[in-house]
C-alpha positions in Angstrom: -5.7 -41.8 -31.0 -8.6 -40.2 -31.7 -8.4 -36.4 -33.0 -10.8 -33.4 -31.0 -13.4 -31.5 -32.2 -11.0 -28.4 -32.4 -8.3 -30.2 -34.1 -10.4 -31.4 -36.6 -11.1 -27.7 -37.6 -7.9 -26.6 -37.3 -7.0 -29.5 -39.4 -9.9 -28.4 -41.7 -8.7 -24.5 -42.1 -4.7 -25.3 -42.3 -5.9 -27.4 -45.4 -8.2 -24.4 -46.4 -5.3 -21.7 -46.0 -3.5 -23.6 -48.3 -5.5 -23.4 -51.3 -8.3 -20.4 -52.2 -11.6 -22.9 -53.0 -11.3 -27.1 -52.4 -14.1 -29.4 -53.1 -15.2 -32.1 -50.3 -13.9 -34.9 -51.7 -10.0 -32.8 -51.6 -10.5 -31.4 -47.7 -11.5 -35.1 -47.1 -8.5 -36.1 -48.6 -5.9 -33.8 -47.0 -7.6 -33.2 -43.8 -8.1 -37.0 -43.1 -11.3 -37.0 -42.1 -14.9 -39.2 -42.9 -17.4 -37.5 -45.1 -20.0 -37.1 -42.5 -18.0 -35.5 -39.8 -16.5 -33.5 -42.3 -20.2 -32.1 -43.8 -20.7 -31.9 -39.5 -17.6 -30.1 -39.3 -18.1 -27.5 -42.0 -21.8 -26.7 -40.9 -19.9 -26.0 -37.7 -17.3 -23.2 -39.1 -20.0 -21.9 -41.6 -21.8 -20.6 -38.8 -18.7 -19.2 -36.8 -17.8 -17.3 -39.9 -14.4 -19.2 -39.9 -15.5 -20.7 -43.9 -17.3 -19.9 -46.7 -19.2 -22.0 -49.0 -19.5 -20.8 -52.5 -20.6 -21.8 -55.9 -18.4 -21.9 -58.8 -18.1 -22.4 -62.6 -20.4 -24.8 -63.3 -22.3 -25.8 -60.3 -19.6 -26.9 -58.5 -19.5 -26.2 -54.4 -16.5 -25.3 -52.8 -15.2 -24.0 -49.4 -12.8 -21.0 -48.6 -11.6 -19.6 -45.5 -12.5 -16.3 -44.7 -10.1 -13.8 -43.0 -11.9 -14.4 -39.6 -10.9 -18.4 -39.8 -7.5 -17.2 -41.0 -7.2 -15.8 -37.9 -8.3 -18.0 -35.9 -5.7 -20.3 -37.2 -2.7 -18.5 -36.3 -4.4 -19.0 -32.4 -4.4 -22.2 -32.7 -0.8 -22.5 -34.1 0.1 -20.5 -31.4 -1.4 -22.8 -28.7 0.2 -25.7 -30.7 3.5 -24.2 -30.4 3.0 -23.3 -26.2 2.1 -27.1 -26.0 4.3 -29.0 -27.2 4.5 -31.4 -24.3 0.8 -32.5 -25.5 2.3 -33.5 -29.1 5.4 -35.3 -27.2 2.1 -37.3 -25.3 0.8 -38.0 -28.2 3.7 -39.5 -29.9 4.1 -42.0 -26.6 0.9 -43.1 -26.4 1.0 -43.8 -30.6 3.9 -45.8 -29.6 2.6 -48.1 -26.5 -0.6 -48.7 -28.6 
């Protein structure tokens, strides 16, 4: 089953909470999702003000969360939590497919 837009960013600032600065290649990784809908995605939540992109050491561009995406985060952990009928869906049609 395909993931939504908005789970794909939450999926991208949970991974994001967890660490200060990760690279692309790591949120790919850990957020399981394709390289361009990733870049797609974090055009998306650089404009909201949910992450930051910043440049490090040597050249090297990372992303952060910034306290507004932290936020935002704990919203959408709270609508996962008053929906977990939707997760319990999931998990069915997972199962029949």
């Amino acid at each position: 089953m395909r993931r939504s837009k908005l789970e794909m960013y939450s999926d991208i600032l949970k991974v994001l909470s967890q660490k200060k600065f990760l690279k692309v290649t790591h949120i790919i990784y850990k957020a399981n999702i394709n390289c361009k809908i990733l870049k797609d995605a974090l055009d998306f939540l650089i404009k909201q003000g949910l992450i930051e992109k910043r440049v490090i050491g040597s050249g090297t561009l990372v992303y952060a969360s910034t306290p507004h995406g932290t936020e935002i985060l704990k919203f959408f952990r709270e609508i996962e939590k008053m929906l977990p009928l939707l997760k319990e869906e999931e998990k069915i049609v997972s199962l029949l497919s």
